[in-house]
Structure formats: structure tokens, C-alpha cells
C-alpha positions in Angstrom: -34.5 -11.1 -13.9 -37.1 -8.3 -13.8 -35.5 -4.6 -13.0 -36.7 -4.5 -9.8 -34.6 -7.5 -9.0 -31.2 -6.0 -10.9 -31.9 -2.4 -9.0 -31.7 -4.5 -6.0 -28.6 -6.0 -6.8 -27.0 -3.2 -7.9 -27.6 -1.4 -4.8 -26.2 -3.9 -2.8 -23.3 -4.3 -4.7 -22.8 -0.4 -4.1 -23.3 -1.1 -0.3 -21.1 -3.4 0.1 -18.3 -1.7 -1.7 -19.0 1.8 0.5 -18.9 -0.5 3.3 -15.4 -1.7 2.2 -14.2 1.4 1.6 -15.0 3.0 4.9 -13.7 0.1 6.9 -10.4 0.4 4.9 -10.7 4.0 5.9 -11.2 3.6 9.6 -8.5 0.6 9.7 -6.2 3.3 8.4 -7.0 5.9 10.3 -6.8 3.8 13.2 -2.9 2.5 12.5 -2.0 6.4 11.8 -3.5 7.5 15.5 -1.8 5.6 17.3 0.7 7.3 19.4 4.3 6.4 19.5 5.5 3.6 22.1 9.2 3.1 22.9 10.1 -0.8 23.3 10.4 -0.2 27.3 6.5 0.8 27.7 5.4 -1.6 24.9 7.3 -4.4 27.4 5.1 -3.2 30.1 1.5 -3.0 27.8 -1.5 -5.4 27.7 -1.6 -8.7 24.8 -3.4 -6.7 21.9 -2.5 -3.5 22.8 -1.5 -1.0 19.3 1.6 0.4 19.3 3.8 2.4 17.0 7.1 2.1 17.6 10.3 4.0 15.6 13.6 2.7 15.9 16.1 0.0 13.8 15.7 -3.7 12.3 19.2 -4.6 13.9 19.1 -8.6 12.7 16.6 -11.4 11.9 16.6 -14.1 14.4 14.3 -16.2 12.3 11.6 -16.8 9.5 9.7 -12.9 9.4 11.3 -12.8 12.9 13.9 -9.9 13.6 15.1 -7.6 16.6 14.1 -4.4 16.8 16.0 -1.9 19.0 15.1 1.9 20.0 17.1 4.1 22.6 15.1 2.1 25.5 16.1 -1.5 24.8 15.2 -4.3 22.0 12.4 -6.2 21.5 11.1 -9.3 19.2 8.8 -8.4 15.7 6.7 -10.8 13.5 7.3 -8.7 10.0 5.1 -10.7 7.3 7.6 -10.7 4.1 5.3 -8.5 1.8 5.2 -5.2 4.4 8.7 -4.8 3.1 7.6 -4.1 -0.3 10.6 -5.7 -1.6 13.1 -3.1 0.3 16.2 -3.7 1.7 17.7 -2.6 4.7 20.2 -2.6 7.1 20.3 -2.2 10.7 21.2 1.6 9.9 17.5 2.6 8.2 15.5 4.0 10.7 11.8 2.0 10.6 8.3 2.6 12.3 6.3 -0.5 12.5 2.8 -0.3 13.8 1.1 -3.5 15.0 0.3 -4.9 18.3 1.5 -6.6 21.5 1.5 -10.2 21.9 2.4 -12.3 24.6 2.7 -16.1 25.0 3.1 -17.8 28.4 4.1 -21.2 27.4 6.3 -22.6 27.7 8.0 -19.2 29.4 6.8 -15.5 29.0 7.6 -14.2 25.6 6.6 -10.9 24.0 6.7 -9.9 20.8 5.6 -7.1 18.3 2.8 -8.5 15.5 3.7 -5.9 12.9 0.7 -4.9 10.6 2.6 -2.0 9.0 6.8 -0.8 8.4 7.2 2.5 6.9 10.8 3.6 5.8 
């Protein structure tokens, strides 16, 4: 491999990892500006719609599926096992989970919180 060839590499090696780095950057930046939803307004948003929402993890109803409840009702969250960073809690720990909106229609309506984040 001539040096022309390995200069080449190496610069887009060091491309691709700027490019990583940025879009890690934005994604984060993007989680952190969304605004703070409550539960009755996230009810009332679009399938894919971000929202941040701060409230309690009042039970689990089911595998990485819990309730989550703020002072304007309760709604269903998908919480992969590995955003809780091996921390307990109970339904007293205040939360804010940032993810989006989705909504099934079959068999019946059913909307639920896809949670990309918990902070504690």
C-alpha cells in the first residue's frame, strides 16, 4: 500500500469518527431540547412525537413495561432494562424519561411512551 493510499484511509477513518461524534452530539442535544410534556398533552400528541415527561414509575405491568403517573394522569412506558443503569427505585423517586409517542390501533387504540432516556 503506497502513502497515498494509507493518507487516504486515514482521512476517512478521521471523517467518519467526526461524523460520529457530531451526530452523537446533535442526538443529545436534541433529547435535552425537548420541552416538558405532562401525560395529559402527551395523550393528545402525534405517533413519533418527543416528549419529556417528569413524574413517578408507580408499578411494572410487564417485561420493560411500567406506569408512569404525573399530577395529570398515568400513562404506559417501554423502559429498555439498561436506561436504568442498574438503579433501583420505587414509586416515590421522582424520574424524567425522554422518548417518544407511540400509538398502535390494533386490535384497540393504545398509547404508550418509547423511552430513549430516564434520568433520576
Amino acid at each position: 500500500m503506497n502513502v497515498f493510499n494509507q493518507a487516504l484511509i486515514a482521512a476517512t477513518l478521521v471523517t467518519a469518527t467526526t461524523f460520529a461524534v457530531a451526530d452523537t452530539a446533535v442526538n443529545k442535544s436534541a433529547i435535552t431540547a425537548v420541552s416538558t410534556t405532562t401525560v395529559k398533552q402527551a395523550l393528545t400528541l402525534k405517533d413519533d412525537s418527543k416528549v419529556q415527561l417528569k413524574g413517578y414509575i408507580v408499578k411494572a405491568t410487564g417485561d420493560e413495561k411500567y406506569q408512569f403517573r404525573d399530577h395529570t394522569g398515568s400513562i404506559n412506558v417501554d423502559i429498555d432494562d439498561e436506561l436504568w443503569n442498574g438503579k433501583a427505585i420505587s414509586a416515590k423517586t421522582p424520574v424524567v424519561i425522554t422518548g417518544e409517542v407511540d400509538i398502535d390501533y390494533k386490535p384497540a387504540k393504545r398509547i404508550e411512551i418509547d423511552v430513549d432516556a430516564v434520568q433520576f
